[in-house]
ZALO-604419 format. One record per residue (C-alpha): residue number from 1; x, y, z. Coordinates in steps of 0.2 Angstrom, whole numbers, plus 5000, padded with zeros to 4 digits. Layout:
<pts>
+-----+------+------+------+
| seq |    x |    y |    z |
+-----+------+------+------+
| NUM |    X |    Y |    Z |
...
+-----+------+------+------+
</pts>
This chain:
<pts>
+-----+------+------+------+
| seq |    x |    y |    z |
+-----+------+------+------+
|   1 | 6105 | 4556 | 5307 |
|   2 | 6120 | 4560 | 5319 |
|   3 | 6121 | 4546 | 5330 |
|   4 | 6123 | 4549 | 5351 |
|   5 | 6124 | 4537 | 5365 |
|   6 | 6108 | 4540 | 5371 |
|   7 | 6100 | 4537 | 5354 |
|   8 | 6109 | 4520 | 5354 |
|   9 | 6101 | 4517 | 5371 |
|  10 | 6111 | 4522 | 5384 |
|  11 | 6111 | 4540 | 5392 |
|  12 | 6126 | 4542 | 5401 |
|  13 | 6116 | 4556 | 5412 |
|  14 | 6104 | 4545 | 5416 |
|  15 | 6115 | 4532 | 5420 |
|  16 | 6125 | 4546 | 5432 |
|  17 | 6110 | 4549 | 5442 |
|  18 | 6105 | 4530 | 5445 |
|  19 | 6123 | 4527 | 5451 |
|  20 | 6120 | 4542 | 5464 |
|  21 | 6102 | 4534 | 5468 |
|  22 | 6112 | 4517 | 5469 |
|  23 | 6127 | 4526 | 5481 |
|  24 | 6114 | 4536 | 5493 |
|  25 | 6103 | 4516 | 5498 |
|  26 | 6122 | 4506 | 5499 |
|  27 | 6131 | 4521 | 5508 |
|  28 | 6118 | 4520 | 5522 |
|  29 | 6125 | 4501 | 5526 |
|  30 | 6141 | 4508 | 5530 |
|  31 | 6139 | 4513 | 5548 |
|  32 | 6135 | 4493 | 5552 |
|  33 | 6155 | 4491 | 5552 |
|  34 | 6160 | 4507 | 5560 |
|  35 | 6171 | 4505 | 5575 |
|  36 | 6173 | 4486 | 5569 |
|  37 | 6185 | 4477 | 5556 |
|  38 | 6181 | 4481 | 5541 |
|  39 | 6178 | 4500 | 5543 |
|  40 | 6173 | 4510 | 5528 |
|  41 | 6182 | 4521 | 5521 |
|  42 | 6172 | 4536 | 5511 |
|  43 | 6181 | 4539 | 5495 |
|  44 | 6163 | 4537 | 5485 |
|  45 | 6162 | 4538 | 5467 |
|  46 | 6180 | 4534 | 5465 |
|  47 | 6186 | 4518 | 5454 |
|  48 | 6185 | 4507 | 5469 |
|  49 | 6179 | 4504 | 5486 |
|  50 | 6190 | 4503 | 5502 |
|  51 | 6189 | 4497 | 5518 |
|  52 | 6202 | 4497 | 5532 |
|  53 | 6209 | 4481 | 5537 |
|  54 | 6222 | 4487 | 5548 |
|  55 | 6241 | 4486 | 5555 |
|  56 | 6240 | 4501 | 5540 |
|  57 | 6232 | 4494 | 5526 |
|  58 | 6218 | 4496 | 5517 |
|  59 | 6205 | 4482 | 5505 |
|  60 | 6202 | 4490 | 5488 |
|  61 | 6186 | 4480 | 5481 |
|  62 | 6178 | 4482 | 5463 |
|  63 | 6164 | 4473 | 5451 |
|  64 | 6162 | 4475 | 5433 |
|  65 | 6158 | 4462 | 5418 |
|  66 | 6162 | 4467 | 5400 |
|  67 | 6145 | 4473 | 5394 |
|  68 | 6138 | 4470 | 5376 |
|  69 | 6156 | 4464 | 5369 |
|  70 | 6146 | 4448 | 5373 |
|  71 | 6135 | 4450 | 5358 |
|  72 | 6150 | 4453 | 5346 |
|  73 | 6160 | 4437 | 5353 |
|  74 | 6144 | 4429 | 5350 |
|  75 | 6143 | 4432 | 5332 |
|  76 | 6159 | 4427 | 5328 |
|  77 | 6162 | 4413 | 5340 |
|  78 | 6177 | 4418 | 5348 |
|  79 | 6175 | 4420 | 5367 |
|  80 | 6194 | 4420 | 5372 |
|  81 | 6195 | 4440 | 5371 |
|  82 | 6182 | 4445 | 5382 |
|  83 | 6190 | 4435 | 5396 |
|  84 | 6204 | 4443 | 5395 |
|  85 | 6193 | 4461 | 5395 |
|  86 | 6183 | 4454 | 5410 |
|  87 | 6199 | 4456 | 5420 |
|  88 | 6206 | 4472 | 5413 |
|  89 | 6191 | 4480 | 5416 |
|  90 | 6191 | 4476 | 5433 |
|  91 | 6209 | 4477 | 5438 |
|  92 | 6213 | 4493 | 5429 |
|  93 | 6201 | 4503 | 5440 |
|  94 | 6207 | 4494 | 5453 |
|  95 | 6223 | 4501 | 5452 |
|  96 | 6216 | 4519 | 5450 |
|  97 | 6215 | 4521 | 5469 |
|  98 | 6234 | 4517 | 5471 |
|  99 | 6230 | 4495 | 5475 |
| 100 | 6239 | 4481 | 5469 |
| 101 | 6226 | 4469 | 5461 |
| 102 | 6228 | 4451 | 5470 |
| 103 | 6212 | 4439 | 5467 |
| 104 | 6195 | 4439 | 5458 |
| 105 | 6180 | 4430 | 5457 |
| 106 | 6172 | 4426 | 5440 |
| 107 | 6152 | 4425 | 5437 |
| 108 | 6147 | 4419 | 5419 |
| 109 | 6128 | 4416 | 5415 |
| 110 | 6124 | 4404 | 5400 |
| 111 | 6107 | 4402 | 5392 |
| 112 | 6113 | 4384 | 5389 |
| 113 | 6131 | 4373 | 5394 |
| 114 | 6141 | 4379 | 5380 |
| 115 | 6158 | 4370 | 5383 |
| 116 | 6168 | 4379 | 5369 |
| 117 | 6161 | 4394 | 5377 |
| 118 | 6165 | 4391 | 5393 |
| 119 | 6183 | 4385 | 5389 |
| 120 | 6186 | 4400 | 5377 |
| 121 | 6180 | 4414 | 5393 |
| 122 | 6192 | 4403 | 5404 |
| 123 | 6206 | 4403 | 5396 |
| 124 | 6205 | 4421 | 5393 |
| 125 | 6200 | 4425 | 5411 |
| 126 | 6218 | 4416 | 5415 |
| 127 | 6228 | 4427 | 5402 |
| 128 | 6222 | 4443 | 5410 |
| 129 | 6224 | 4437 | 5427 |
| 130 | 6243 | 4430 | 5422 |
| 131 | 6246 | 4446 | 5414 |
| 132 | 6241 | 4454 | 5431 |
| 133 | 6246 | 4445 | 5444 |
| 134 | 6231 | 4440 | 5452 |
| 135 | 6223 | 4424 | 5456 |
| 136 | 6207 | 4417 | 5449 |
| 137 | 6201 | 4411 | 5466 |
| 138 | 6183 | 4407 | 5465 |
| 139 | 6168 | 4409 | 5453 |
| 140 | 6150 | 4405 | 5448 |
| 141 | 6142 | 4396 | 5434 |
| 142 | 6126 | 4399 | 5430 |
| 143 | 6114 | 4393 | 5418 |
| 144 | 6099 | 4401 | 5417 |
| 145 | 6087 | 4400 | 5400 |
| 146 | 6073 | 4410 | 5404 |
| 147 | 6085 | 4426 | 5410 |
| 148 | 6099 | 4424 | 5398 |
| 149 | 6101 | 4427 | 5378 |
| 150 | 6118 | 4419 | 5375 |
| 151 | 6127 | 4424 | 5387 |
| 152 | 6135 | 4439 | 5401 |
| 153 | 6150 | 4438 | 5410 |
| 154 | 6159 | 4448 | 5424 |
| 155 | 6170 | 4449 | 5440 |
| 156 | 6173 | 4457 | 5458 |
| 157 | 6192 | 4462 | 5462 |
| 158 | 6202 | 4465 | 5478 |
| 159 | 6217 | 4474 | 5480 |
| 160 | 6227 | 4481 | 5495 |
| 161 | 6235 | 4497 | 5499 |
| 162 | 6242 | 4506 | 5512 |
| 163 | 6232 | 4518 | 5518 |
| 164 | 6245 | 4530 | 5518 |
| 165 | 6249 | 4529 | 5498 |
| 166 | 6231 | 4527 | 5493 |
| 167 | 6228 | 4538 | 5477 |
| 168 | 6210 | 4546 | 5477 |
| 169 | 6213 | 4566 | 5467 |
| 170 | 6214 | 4575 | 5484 |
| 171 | 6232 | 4579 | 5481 |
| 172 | 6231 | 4585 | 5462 |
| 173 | 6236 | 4601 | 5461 |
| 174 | 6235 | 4617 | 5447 |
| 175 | 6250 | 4614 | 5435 |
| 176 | 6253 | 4594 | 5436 |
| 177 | 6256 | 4585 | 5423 |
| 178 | 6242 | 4572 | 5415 |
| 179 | 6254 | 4558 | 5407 |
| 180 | 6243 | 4546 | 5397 |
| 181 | 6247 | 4528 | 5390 |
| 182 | 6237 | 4520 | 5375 |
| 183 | 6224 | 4510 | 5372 |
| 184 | 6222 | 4496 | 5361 |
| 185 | 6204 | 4501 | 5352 |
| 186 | 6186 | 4502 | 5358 |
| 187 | 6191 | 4491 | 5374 |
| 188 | 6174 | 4487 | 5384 |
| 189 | 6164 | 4502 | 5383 |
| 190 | 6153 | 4510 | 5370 |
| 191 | 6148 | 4495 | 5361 |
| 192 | 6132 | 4498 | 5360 |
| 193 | 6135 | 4513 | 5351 |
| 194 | 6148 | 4504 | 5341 |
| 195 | 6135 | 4490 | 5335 |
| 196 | 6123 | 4499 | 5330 |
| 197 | 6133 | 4509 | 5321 |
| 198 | 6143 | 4498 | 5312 |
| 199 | 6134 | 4480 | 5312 |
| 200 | 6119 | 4485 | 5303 |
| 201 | 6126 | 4472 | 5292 |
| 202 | 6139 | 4461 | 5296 |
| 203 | 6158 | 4462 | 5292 |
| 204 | 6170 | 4450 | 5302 |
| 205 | 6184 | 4464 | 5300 |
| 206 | 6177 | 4476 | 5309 |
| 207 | 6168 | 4464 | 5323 |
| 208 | 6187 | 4459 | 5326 |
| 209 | 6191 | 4475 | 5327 |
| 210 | 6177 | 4479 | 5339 |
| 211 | 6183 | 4462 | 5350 |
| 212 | 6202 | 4465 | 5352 |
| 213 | 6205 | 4465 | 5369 |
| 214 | 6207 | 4478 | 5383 |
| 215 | 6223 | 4483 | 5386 |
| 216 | 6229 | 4478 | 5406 |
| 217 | 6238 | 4494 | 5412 |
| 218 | 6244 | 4483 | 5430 |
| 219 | 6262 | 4482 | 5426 |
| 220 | 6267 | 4500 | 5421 |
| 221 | 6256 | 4507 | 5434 |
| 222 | 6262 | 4495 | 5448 |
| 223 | 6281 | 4502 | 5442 |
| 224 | 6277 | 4519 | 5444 |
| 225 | 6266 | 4518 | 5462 |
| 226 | 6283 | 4510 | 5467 |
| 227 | 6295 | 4525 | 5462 |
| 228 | 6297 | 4539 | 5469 |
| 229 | 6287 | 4547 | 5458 |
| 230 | 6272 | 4556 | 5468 |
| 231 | 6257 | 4550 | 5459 |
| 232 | 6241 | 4564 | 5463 |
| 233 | 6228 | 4555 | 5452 |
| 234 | 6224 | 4542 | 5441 |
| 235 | 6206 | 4537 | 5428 |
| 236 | 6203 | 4523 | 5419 |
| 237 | 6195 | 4529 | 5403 |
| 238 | 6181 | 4518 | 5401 |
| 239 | 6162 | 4522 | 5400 |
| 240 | 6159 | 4542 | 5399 |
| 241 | 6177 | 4542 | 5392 |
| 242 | 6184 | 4560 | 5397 |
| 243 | 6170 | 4563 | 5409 |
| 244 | 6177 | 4551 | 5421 |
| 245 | 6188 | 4562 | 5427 |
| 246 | 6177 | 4572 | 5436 |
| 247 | 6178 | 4560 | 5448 |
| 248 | 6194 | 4564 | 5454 |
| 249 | 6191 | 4584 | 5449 |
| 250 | 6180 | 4588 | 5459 |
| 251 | 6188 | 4579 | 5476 |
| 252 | 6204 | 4595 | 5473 |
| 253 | 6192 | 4608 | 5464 |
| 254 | 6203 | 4607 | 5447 |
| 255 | 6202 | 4607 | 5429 |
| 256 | 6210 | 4595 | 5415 |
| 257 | 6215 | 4600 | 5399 |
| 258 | 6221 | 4586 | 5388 |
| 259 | 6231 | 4593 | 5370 |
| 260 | 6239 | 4581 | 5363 |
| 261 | 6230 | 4562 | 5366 |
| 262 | 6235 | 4550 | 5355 |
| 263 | 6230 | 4547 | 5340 |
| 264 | 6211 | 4535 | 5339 |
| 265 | 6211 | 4518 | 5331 |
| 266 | 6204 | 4515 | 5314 |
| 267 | 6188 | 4509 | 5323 |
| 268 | 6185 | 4526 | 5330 |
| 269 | 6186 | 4536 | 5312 |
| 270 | 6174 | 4522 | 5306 |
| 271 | 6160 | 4524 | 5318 |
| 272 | 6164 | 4543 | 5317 |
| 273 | 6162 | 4543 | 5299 |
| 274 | 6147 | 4529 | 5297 |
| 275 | 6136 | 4536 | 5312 |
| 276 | 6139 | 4554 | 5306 |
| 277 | 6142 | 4557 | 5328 |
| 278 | 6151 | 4573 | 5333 |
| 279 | 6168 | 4576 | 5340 |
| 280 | 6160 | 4581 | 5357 |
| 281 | 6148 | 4563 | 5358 |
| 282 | 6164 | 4553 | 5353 |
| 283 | 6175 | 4561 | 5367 |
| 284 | 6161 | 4557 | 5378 |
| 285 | 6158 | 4538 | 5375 |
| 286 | 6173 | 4532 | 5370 |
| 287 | 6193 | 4533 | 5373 |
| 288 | 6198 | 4540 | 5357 |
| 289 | 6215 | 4531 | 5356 |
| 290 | 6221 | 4534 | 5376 |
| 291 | 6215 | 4521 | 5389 |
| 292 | 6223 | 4526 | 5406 |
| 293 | 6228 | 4545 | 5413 |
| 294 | 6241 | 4548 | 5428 |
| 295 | 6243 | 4566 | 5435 |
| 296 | 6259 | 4569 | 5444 |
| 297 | 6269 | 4586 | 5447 |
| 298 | 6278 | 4592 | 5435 |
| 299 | 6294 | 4589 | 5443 |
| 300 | 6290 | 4571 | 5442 |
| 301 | 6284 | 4573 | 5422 |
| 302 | 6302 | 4566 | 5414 |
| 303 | 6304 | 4553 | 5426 |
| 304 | 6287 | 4547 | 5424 |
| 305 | 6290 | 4545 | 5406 |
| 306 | 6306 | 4536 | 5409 |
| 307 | 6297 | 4523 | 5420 |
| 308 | 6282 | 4521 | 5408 |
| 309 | 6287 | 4517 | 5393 |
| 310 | 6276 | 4522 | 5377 |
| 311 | 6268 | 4534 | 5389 |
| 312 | 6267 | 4554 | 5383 |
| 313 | 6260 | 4570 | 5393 |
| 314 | 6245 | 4572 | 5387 |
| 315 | 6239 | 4588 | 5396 |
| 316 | 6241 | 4598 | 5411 |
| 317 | 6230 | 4602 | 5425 |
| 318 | 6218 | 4619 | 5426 |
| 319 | 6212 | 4629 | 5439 |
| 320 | 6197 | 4630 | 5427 |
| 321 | 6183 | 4616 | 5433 |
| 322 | 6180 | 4608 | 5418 |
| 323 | 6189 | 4594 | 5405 |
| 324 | 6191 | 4602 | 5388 |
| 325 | 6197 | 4590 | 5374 |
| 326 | 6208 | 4599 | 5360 |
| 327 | 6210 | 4589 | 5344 |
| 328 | 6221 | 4597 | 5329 |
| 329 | 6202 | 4603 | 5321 |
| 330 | 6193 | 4610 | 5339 |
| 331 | 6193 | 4611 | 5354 |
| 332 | 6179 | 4603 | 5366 |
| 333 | 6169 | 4606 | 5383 |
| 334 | 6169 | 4587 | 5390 |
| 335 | 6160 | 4590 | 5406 |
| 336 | 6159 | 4602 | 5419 |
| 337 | 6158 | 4604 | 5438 |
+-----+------+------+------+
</pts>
């Protein structure tokens, strides 16, 4: 049996139309601050949310928790890790709207008080949040028994930008240049997938595998929004994998065609081969080896590449509507708008 997402239990079509059912109710609230601080600004179904805060600037604000990675920290006792993702996750779509990441608030559920737990998470939330510069200013403990098995952590980000230098797509044009920088294995996305997959029966090898840490992309991307470099676009690849970026497609009415991504991890190869799940559903759950994608002209290609280092053009931009994926074997239709 070929493995998909959806068979693992989640259906990322599904999930795409709850988000939109989710987006139409919480978009109707955003007239209770027109013509007042705090004034939205309607860049929907991007990586972040903005509001205006004035003199110029913009809020950028962002929640997401690290999803079933829990369950493999469980079993091997080691909680550090998905502190350090808890962050990531959140910063790095923060940053995909053009915001500098400054403070989070943590929320961490527990069936029971676990103190080994809850030091492990902590000190892990404080590496990422070192590593990218923002302060851990406020959180919430929660034990809860009757909710909770084990237990589920995530976090809300802000960041600021000017309003003038925001990045949401509108500027990407036919011809750019998609400059792409690694990632680090599975991240926080797919795992349940992954799991099912490859913990039928348990091997602590390949549950380390499945728990190293997200890769925080703050610094580079912080470098390069500082150049002079013209930055049109920017997706964290994350749940949907390729997919993701039609949400900054459809905001110029463009294409992507990625070529020449880098090479996927070990663990990709093993849940390819052990779940028997095509090229097409892997490219469409999971990052494959490439965690973050920048488009910029292609006059700005080399000295991109110069300010990121280990970073590699991984495509072009298309006036086709679509993402296509080519590997060295095939070539694949991601999504289409």
């Amino acid at each position: 049996m070929s493995f998909t997402y959806a068979k693992a239990g989640v259906d990322i079509r599904k999930v795409k139309k709850i988000h939109g059912d989710i987006d139409k109710i919480a978009s109707e609230t955003f007239s209770t601050r027109k013509g007042r601080f705090g004034k939205v600004l309607d860049i929907r179904g991007h990586y972040a949310g903005l509001i205006d805060i004035g003199k110029g600037q913009a809020l950028a604000l962002h929640s997401d928790g690290v999803g079933t990675k829990v369950l493999v920290a469980l079993m091997l006792g080691e909680y550090e890790g998905v502190g350090i993702d808890c962050v990531a996750m959140n910063v790095n779509d923060i940053i995909c709207v053009g915001a500098e990441p400054v403070a989070l608030v943590d929320y961490l559920a527990l069936e029971k008080p676990n103190e080994r737990l809850i030091e492990g998470v902590m000190k892990g939330l404080r590496r990422g949040a070192l590593e990218s510069g923002v302060a851990i200013v406020s959180g919430e403990t929660a034990i809860m028994p009757d909710v909770i098995e084990g237990f589920d952590l995530s976090a809300t980000s802000i960041g600021v930008v000017r309003k003038d230098r925001i990045v949401d797509g509108t500027r990407i044009e036919v011809g750019d240049s998609i400059i792409g920088l690694s990632s680090t294995g599975i991240h926080s996305n797919g795992l349940t997938l992954a799991r099912r997959v490859l913990l039928k029966k348990f091997s602590r090898h390949v549950a380390e595998m499945l728990l190293t840490p997200t890769r925080i992309y703050v610094k580079p991307i912080m470098e390069l929004l500082r150049s002079r470099v013209h930055v049109h676009g920017m997706a964290h690849i994350t749940g949907g994998a390729y997919s993701k970026l039609k949400r900054i497609g459809t905001r110029a009415n463009v294409g992507f065609y990625l070529d020449d991504l880098f090479q996927p991890q070990e663990i990709f190869k093993l849940i390819q081969r052990q779940g028997k799940v095509t090229d097409r559903e892997m490219y469409r759950t999971f990052n494959m080896g490439t965690g973050f994608l920048m488009v910029v002209p292609r006059a700005d290609e080399r000295k991109t590449l110069t300010i990121i280092k280990g970073s590699q053009v991984v495509g072009r931009v298309t006036n086709d509507r679509r993402v296509i994926v080519e590997t060295a074997s095939t070539k694949l239709e991601i999504e289409r708008w």
